[in-house]
N, CA, C and O of each residue as an XYZ file, in Angstrom:
612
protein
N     -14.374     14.965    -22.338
C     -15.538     14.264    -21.839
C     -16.749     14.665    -22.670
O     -16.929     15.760    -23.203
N     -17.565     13.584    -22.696
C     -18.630     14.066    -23.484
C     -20.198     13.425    -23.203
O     -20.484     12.228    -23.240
N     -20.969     14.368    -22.962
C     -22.230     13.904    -21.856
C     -22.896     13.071    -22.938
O     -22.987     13.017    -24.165
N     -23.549     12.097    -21.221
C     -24.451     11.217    -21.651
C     -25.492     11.398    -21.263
O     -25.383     11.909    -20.148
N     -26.727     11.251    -21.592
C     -27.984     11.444    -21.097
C     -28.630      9.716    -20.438
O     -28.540      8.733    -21.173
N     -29.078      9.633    -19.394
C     -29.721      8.262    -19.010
C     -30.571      8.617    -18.045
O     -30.478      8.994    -16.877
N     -31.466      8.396    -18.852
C     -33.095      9.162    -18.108
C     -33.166     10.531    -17.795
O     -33.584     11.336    -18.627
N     -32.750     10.912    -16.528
C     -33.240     12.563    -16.007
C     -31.728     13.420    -15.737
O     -31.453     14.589    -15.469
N     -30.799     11.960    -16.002
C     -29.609     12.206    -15.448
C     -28.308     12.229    -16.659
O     -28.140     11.498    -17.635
N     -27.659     13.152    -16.244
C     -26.897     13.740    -17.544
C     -25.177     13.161    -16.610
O     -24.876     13.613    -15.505
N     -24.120     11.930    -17.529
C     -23.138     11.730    -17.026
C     -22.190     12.282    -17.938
O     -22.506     12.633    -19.075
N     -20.918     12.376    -17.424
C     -19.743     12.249    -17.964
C     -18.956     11.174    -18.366
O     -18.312     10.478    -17.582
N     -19.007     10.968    -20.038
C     -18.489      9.547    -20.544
C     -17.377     10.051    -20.924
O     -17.271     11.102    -21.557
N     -15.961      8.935    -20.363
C     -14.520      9.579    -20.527
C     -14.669      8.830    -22.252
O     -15.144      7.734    -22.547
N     -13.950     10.108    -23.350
C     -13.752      9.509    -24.313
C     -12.321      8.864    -24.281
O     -11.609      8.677    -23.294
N     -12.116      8.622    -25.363
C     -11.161      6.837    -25.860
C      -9.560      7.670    -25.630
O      -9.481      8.404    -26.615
N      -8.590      7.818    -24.979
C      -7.466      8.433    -24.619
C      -7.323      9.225    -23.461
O      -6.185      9.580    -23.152
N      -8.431      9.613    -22.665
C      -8.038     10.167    -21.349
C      -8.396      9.224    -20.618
O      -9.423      8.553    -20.714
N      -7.314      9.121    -19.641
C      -7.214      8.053    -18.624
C      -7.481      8.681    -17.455
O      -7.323      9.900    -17.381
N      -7.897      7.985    -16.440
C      -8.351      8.855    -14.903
C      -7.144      8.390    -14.119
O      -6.308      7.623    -14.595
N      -7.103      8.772    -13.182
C      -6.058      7.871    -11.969
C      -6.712      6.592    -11.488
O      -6.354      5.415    -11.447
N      -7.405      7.016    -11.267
C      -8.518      5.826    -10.814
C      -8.781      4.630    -11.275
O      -9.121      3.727    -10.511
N      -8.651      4.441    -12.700
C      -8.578      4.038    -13.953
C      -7.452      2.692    -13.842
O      -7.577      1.490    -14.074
N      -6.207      3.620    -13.325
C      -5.263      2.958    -13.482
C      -4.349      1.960    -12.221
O      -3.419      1.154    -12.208
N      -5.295      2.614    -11.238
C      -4.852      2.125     -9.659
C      -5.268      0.448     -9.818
O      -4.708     -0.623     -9.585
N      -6.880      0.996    -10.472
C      -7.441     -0.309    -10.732
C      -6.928     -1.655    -11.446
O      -7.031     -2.841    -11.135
N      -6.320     -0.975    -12.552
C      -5.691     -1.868    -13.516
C      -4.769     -2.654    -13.072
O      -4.865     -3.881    -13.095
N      -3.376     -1.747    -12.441
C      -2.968     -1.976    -12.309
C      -2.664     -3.195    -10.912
O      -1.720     -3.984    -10.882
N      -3.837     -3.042     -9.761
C      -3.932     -3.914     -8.845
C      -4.894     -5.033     -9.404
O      -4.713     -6.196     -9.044
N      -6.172     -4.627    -10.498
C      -6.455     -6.135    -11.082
C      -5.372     -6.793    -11.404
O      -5.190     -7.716    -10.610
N      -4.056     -6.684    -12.743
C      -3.448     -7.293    -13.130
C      -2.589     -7.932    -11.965
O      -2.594     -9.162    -12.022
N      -1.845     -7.393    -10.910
C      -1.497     -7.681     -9.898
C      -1.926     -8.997     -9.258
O      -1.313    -10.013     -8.928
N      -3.813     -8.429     -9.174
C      -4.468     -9.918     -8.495
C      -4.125    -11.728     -9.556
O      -3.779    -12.871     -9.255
N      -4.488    -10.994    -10.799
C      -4.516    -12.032    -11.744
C      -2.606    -12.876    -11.628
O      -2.276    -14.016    -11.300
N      -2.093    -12.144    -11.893
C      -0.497    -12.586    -11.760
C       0.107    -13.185    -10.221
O       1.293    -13.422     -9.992
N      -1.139    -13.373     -9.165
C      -0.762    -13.690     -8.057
C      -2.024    -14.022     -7.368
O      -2.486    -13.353     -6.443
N      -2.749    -15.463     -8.034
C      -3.780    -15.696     -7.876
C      -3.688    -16.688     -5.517
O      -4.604    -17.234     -4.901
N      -2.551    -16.491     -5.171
C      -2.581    -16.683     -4.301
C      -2.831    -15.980     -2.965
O      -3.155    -16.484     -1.890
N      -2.577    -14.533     -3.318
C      -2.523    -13.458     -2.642
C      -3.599    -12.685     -2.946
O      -4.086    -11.927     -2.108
N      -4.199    -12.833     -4.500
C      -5.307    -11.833     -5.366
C      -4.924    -10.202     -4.633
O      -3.864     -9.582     -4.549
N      -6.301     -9.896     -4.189
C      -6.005     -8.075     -3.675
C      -6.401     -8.557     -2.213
O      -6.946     -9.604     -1.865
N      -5.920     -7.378     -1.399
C      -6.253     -7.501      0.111
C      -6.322     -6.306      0.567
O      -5.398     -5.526      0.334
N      -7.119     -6.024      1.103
C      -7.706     -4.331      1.080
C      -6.096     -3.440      1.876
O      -5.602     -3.835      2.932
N      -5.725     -2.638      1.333
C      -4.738     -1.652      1.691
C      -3.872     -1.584      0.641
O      -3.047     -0.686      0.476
N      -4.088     -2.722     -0.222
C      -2.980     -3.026     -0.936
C      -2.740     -1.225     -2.114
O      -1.745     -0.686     -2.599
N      -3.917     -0.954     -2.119
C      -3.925      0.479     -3.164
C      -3.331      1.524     -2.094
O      -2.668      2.440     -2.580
N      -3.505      1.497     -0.537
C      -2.714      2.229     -0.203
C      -0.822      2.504     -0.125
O      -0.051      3.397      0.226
N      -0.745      0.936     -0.766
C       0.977      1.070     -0.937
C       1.267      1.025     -2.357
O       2.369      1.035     -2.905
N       0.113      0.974     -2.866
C       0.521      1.411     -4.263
C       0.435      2.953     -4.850
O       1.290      3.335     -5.649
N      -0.719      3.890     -4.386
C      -1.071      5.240     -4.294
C       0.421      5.702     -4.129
O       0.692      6.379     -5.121
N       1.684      5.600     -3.141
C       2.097      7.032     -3.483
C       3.288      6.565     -4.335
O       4.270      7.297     -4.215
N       3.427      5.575     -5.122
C       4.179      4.833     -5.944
C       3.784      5.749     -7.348
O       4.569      6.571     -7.821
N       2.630      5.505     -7.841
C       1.952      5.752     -8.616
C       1.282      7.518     -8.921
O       0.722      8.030     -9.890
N       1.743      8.106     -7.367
C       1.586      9.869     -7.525
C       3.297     10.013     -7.755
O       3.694     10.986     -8.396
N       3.912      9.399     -7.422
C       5.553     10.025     -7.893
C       5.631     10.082     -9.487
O       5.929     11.103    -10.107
N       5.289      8.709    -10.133
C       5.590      8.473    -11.398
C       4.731      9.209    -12.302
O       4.974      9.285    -13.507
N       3.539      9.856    -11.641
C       2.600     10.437    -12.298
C       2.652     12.075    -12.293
O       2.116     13.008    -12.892
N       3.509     11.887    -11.375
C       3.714     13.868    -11.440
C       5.359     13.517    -12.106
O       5.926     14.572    -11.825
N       5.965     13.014    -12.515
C       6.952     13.195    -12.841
C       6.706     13.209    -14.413
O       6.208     12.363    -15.157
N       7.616     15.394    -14.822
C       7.447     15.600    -15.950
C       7.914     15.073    -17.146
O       7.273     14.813    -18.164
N       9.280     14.925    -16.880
C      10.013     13.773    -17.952
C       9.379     13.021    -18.298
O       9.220     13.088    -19.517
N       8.595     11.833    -17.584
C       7.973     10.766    -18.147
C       7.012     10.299    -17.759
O       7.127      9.100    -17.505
N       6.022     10.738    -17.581
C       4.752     10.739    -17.276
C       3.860      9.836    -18.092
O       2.828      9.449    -17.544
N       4.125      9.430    -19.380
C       3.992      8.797    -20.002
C       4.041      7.570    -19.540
O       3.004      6.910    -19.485
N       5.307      7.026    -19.110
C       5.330      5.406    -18.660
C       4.831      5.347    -17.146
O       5.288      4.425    -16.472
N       3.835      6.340    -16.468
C       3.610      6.424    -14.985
C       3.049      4.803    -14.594
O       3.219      4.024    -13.657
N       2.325      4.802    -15.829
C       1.540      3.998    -15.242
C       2.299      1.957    -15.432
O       2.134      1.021    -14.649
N       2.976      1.986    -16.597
C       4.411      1.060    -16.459
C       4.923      0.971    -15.484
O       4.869     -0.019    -14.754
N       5.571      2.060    -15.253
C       6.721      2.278    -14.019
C       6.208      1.966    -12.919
O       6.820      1.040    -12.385
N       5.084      2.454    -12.176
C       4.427      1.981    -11.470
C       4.098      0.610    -10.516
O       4.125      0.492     -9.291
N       3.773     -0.384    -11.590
C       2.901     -1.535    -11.960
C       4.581     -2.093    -11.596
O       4.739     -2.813    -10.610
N       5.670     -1.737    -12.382
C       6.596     -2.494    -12.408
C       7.541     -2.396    -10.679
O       8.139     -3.427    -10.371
N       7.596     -1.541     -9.966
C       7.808     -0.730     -8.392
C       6.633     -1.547     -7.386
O       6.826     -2.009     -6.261
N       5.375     -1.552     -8.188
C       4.728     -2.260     -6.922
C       4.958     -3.759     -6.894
O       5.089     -4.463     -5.893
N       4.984     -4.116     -8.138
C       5.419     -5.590     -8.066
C       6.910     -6.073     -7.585
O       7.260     -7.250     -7.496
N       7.601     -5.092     -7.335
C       8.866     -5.693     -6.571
C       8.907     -5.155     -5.529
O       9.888     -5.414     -4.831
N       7.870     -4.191     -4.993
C       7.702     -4.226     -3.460
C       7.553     -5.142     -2.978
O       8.325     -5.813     -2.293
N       5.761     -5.425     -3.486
C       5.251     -6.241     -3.226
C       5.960     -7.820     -2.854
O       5.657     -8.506     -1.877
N       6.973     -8.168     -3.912
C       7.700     -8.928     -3.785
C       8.296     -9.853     -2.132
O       8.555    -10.973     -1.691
N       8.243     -8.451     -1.769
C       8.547     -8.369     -0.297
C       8.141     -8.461      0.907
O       8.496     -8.859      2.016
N       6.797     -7.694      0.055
C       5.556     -7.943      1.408
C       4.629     -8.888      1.349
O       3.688     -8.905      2.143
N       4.793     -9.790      0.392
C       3.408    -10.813      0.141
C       2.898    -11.720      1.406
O       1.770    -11.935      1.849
N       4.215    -12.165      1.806
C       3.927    -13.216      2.986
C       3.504    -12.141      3.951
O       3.132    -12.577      5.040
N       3.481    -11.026      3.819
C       2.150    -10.520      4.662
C       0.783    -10.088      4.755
O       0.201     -9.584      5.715
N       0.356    -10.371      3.578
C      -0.596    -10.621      2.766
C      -1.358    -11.234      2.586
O      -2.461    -10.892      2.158
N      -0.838    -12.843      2.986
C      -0.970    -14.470      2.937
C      -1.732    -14.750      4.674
O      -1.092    -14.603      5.715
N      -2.765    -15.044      4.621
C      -3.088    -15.393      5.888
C      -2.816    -16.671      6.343
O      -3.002    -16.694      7.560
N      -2.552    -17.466      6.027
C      -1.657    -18.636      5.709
C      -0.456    -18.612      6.188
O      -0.115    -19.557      6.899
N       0.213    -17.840      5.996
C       1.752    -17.142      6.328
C       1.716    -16.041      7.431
O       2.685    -15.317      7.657
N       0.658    -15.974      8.030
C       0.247    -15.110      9.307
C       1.174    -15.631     10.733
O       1.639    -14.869     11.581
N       1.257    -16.754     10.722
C       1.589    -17.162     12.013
C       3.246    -18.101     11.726
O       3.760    -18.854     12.554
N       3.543    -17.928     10.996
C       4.630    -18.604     10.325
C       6.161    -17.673     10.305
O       5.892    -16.536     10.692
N       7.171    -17.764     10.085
C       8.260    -16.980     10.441
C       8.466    -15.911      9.796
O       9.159    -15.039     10.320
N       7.734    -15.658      8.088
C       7.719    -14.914      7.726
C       6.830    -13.913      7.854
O       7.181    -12.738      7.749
N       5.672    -14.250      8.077
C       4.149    -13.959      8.713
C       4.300    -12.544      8.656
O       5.325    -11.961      8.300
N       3.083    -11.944      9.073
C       2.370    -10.815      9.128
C       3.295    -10.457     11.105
O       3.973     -9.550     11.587
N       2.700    -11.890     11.636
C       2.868    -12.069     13.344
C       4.169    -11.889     13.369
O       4.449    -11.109     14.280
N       5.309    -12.334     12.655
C       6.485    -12.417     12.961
C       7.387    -11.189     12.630
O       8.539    -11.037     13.037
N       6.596    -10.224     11.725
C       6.981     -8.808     11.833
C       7.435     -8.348     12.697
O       8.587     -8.106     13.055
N       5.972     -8.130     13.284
C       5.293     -7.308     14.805
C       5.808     -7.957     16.088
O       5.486     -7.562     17.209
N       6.476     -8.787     15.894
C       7.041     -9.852     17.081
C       8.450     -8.965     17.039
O       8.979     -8.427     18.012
N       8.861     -8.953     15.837
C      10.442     -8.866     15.451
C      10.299     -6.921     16.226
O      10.856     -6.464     17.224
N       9.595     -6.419     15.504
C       9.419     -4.597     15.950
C       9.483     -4.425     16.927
O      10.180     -3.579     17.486
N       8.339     -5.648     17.674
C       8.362     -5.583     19.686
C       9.554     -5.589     20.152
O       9.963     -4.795     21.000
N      10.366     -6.708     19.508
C      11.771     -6.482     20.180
C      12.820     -5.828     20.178
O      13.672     -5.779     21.066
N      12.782     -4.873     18.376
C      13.562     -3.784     18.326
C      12.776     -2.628     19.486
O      13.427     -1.719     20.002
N      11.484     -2.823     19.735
C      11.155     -1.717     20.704
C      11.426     -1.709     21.930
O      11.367     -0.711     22.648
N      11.855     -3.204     22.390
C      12.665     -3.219     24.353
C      13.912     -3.034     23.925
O      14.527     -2.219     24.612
N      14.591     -3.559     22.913
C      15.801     -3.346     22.726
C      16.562     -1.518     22.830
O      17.556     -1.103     23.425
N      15.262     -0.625     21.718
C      15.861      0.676     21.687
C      15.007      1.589     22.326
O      15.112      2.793     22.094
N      14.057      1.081     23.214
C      13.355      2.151     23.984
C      12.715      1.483     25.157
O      11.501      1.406     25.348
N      13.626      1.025     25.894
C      12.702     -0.267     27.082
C      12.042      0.883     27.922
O      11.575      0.260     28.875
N      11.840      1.761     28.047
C      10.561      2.667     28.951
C       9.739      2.639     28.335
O       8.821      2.013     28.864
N       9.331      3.309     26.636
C       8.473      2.554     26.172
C       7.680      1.840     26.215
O       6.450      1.872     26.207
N       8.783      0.792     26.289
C       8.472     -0.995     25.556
C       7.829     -1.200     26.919
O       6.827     -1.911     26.835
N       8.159     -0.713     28.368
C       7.784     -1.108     29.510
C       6.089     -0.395     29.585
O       5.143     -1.148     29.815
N       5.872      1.103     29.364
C       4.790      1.866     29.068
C       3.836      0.728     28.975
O       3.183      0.162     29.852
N       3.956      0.448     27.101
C       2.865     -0.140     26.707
C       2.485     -1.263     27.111
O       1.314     -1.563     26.877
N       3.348     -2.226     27.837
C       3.364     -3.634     28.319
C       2.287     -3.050     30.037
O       1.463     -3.618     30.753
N       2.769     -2.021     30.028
C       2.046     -1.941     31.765
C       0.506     -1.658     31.278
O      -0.441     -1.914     32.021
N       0.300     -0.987     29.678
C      -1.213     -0.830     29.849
C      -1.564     -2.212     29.022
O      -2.685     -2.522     28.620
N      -0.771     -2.709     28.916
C      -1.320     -4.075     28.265
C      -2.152     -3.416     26.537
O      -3.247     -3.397     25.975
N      -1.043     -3.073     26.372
C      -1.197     -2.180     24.703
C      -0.688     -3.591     23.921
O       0.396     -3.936     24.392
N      -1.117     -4.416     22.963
C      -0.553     -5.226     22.451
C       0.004     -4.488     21.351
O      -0.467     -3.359     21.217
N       1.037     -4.898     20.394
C       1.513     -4.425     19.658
C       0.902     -5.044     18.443
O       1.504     -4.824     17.392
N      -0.116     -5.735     18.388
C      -0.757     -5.655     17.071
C      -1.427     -5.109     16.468
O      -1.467     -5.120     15.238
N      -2.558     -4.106     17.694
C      -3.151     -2.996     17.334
C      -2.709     -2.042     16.950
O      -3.478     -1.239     16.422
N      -1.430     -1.760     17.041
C      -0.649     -0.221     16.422
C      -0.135     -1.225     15.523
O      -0.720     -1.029     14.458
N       0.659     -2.202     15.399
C       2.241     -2.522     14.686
C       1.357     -3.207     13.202
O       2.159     -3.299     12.274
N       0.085     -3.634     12.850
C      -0.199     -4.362     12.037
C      -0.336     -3.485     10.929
O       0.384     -3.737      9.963
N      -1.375     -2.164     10.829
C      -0.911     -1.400      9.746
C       0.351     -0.755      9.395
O       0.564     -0.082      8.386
N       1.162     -1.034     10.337
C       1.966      0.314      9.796
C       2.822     -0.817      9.250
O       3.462     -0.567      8.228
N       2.952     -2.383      9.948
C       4.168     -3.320      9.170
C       3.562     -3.473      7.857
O       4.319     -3.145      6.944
N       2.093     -3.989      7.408
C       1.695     -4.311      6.300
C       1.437     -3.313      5.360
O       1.366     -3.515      4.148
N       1.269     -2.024      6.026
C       1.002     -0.445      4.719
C       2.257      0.351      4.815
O       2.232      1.458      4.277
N       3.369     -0.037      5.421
C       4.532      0.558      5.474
C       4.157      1.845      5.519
O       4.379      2.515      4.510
N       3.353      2.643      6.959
C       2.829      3.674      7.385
C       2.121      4.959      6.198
O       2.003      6.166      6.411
N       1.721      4.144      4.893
C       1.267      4.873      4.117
C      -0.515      5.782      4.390
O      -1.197      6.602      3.776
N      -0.604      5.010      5.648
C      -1.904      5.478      6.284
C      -2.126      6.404      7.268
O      -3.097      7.133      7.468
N      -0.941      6.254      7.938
C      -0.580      6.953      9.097
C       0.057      8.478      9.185
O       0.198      9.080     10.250
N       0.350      8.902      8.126
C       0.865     10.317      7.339
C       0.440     10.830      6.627
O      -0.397     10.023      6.222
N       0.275     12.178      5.722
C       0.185     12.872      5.126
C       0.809     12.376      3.897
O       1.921     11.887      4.096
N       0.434     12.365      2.771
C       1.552     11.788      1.414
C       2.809     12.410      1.963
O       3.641     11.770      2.607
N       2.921     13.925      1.622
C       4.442     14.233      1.619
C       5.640     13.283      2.390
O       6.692     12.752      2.034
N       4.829     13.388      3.697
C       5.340     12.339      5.272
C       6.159     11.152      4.644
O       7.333     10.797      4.741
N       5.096     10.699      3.984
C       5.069      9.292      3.396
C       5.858      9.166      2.418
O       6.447      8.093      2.287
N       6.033     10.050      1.641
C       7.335     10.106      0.505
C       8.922     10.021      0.888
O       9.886      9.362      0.498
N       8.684     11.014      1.836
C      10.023     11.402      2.759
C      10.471     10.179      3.481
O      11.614      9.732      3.570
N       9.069      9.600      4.111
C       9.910      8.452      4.951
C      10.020      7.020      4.040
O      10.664      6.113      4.568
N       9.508      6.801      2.884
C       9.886      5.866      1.738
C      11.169      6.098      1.598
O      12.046      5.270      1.843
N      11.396      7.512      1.100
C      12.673      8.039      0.292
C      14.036      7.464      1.411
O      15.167      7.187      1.012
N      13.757      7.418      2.270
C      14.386      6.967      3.516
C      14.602      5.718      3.862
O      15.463      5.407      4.685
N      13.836      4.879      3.262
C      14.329      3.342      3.509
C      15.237      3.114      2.713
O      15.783      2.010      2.700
């Protein structure tokens, strides 16, 4: 790094080969937006890309292509999750709604006390079920958490 002076205030200008993380989250979800001008970005979307992008980036072997490898993992997630993404596709079978519909019913199905609980306080299941279907609980944990329970799907 090598300082800049602008007025009273002295910055840090990254020179031409060090890359930030930051740098590249960006890039990599601009190019994302551009290649999927239907979906563009939708705020969380860096949270399911973040621990994609800390695996490939601490990994010593190849650290080098982190930011490839990356770009190339979120786009075939993504693949998957777009129609939840799509507000358009919100109320539709693939939808965001039809997730959280589908979860409700694995939740009377494998825990009807539960499923009965939250129905008696009139808990809808969109207030809990919407981040965790659309950030695949990358918000809701600790990274490690979040690795472990990726590594697990």
């Amino acid at each position: 790094l090598s300082p800049v002076c602008l007025g009273s205030r002295q910055y840090q200008r990254r020179v031409h080969g060090e890359r930030k993380h930051s740098d590249i989250l960006t890039r990599i979800l601009m190019v994302f937006a551009k290649l999927n001008p239907g979906i563009k970005y939708v705020q969380g979307m860096n949270e399911i890309l973040s621990p994609i992008y800390y695996v490939f980036s601490t990994d010593n072997t190849d650290k080098q292509w982190a930011e490839a490898d990356s770009f190339y993992c979120f786009m075939n997630l993504m693949s998957h999750l777009n129609d939840r993404f799509v507000s358009d596709s919100d109320t539709s079978q693939i939808g965001i709604i039809a997730c959280i519909n589908e979860l409700d019913d694995i939740l009377k199905d494998e825990d009807l006390e539960l499923w009965k609980c939250l129905q008696e306080q009139n808990l809808d299941s969109r207030y809990y079920a919407f981040r965790y279907l659309s950030l695949l609980l990358s918000m809701e944990f600790e990274l490690p958490d979040v690795l472990r329970l990726w590594d697990s799907f």
